[in-house]
PyMOL CGO cylinders between C-alpha atoms (Angstrom):
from pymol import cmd
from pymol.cgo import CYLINDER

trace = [
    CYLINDER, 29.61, -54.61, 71.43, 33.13, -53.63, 70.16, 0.3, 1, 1, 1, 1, 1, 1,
    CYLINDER, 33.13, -53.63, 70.16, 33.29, -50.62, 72.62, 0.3, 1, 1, 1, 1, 1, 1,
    CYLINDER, 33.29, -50.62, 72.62, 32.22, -53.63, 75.76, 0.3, 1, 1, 1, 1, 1, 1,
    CYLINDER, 32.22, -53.63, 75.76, 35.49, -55.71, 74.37, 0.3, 1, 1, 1, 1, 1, 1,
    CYLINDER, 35.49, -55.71, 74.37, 37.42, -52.37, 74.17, 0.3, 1, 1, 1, 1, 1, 1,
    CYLINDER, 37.42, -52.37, 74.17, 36.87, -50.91, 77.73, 0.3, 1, 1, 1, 1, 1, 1,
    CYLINDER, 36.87, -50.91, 77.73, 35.18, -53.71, 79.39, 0.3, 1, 1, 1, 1, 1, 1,
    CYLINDER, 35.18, -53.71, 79.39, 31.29, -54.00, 79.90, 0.3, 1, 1, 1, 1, 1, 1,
    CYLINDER, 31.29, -54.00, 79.90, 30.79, -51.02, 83.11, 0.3, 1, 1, 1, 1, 1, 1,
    CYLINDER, 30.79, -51.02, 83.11, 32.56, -48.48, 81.20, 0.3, 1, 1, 1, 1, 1, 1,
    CYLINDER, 32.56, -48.48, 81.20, 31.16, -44.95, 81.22, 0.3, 1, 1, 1, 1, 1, 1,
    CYLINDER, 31.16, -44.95, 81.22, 30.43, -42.95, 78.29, 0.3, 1, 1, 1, 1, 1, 1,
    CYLINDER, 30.43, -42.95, 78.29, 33.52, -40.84, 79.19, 0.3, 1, 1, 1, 1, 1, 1,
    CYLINDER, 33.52, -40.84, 79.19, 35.83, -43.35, 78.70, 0.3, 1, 1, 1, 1, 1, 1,
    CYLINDER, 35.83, -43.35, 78.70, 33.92, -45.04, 75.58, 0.3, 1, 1, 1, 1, 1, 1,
    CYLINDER, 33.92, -45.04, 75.58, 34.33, -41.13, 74.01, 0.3, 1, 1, 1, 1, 1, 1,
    CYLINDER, 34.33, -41.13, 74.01, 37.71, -41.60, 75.00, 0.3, 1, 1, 1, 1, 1, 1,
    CYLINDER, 37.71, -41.60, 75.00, 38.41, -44.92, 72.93, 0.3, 1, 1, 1, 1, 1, 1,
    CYLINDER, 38.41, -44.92, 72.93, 36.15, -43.47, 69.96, 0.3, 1, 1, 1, 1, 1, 1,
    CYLINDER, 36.15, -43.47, 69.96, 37.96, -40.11, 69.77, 0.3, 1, 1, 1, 1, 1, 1,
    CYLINDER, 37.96, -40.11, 69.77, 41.79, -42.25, 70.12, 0.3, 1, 1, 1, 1, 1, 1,
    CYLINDER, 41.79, -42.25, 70.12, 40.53, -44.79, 67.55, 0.3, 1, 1, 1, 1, 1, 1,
    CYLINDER, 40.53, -44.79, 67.55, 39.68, -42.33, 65.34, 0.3, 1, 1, 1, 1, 1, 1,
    CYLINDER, 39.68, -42.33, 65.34, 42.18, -39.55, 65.31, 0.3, 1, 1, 1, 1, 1, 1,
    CYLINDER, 42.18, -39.55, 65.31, 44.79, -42.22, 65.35, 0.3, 1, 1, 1, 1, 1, 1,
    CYLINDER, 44.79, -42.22, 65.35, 43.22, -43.32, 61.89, 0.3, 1, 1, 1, 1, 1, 1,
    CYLINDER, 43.22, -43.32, 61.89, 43.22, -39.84, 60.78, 0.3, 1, 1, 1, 1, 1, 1,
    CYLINDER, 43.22, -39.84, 60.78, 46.86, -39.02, 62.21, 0.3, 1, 1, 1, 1, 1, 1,
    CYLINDER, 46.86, -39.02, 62.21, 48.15, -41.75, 60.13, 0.3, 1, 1, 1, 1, 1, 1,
    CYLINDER, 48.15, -41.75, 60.13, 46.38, -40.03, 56.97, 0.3, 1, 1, 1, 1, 1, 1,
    CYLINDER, 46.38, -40.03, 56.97, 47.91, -36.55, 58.23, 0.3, 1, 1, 1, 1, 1, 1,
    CYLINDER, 47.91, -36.55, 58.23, 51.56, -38.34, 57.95, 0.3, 1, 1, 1, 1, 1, 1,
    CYLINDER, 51.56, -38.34, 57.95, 51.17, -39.34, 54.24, 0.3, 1, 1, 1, 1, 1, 1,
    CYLINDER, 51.17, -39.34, 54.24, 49.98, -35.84, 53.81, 0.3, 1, 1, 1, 1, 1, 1,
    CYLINDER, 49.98, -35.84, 53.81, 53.14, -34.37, 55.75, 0.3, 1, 1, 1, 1, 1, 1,
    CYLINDER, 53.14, -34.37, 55.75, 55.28, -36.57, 53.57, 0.3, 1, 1, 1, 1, 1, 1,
    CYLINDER, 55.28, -36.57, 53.57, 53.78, -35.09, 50.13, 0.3, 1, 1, 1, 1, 1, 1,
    CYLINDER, 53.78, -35.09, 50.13, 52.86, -31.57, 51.45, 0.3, 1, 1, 1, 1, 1, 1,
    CYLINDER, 52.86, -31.57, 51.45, 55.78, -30.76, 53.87, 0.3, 1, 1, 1, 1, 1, 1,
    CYLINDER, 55.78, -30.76, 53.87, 54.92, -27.55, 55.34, 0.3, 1, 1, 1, 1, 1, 1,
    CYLINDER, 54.92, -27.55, 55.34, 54.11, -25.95, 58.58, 0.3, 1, 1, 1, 1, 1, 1,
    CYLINDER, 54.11, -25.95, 58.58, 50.21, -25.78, 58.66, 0.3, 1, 1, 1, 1, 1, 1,
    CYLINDER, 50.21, -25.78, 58.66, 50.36, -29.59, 57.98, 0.3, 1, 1, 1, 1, 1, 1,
    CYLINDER, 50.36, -29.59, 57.98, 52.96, -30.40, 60.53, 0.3, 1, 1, 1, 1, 1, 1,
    CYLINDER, 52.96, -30.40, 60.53, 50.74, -28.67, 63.54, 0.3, 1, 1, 1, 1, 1, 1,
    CYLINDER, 50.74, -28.67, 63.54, 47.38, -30.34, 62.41, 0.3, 1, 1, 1, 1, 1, 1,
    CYLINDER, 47.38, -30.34, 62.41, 48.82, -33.51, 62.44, 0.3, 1, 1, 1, 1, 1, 1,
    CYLINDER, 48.82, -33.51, 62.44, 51.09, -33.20, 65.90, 0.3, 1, 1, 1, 1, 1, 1,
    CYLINDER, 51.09, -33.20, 65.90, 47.54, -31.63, 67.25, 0.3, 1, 1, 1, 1, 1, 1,
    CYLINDER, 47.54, -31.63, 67.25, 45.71, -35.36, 66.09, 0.3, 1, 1, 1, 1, 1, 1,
    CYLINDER, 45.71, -35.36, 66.09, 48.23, -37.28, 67.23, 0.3, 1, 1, 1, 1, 1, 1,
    CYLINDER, 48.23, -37.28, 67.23, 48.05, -35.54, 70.57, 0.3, 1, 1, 1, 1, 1, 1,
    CYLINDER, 48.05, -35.54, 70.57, 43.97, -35.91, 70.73, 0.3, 1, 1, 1, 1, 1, 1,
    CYLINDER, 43.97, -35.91, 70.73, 44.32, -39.31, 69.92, 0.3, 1, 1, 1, 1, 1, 1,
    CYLINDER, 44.32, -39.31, 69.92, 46.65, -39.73, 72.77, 0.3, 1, 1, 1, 1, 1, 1,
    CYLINDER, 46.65, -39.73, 72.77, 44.50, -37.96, 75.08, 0.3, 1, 1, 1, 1, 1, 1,
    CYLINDER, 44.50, -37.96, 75.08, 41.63, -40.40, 74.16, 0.3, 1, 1, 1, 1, 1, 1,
    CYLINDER, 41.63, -40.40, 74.16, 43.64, -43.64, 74.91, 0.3, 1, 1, 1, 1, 1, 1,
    CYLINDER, 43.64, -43.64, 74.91, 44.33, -42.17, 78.20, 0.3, 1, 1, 1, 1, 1, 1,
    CYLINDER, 44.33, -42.17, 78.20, 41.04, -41.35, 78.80, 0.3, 1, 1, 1, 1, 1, 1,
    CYLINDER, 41.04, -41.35, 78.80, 40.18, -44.79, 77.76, 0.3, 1, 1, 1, 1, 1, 1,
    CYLINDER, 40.18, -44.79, 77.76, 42.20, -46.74, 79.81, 0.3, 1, 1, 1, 1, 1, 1,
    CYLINDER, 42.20, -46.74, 79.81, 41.65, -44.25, 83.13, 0.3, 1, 1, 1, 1, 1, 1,
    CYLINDER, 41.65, -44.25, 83.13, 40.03, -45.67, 85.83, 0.3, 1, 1, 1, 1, 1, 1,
]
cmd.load_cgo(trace, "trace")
């Protein structure tokens, strides 16, 4: 029901994988920052620029035609 409000009722799976997958590593991204804050290093700096750009990837997935 939340995914038919999301992306509309006709959506494909592809772009219901897409809102999932941007939902969730956006949630996750903002846990990577407080990480990144306390633990400044490199390793933490590339996992959370590599969420943030999955997440992206999702919300354009989601909102493709």
């Amino acid at each position: 029901m939340l995914a038919e409000k999301t992306v509309g009722p006709g959506a494909s799976y592809l772009r219901r994988l897409g809102a999932l997958s941007g939902l969730l590593c956006g949630i996750v991204a903002l846990l990577g920052l407080v990480l990144v804050v306390r633990q400044p290093c490199v390793e933490n700096l590339v996992a959370l620029l590599v969420c943030a750009g999955v997440s992206g990837a999702g919300f354009v997935l989601a909102r493709g035609n």
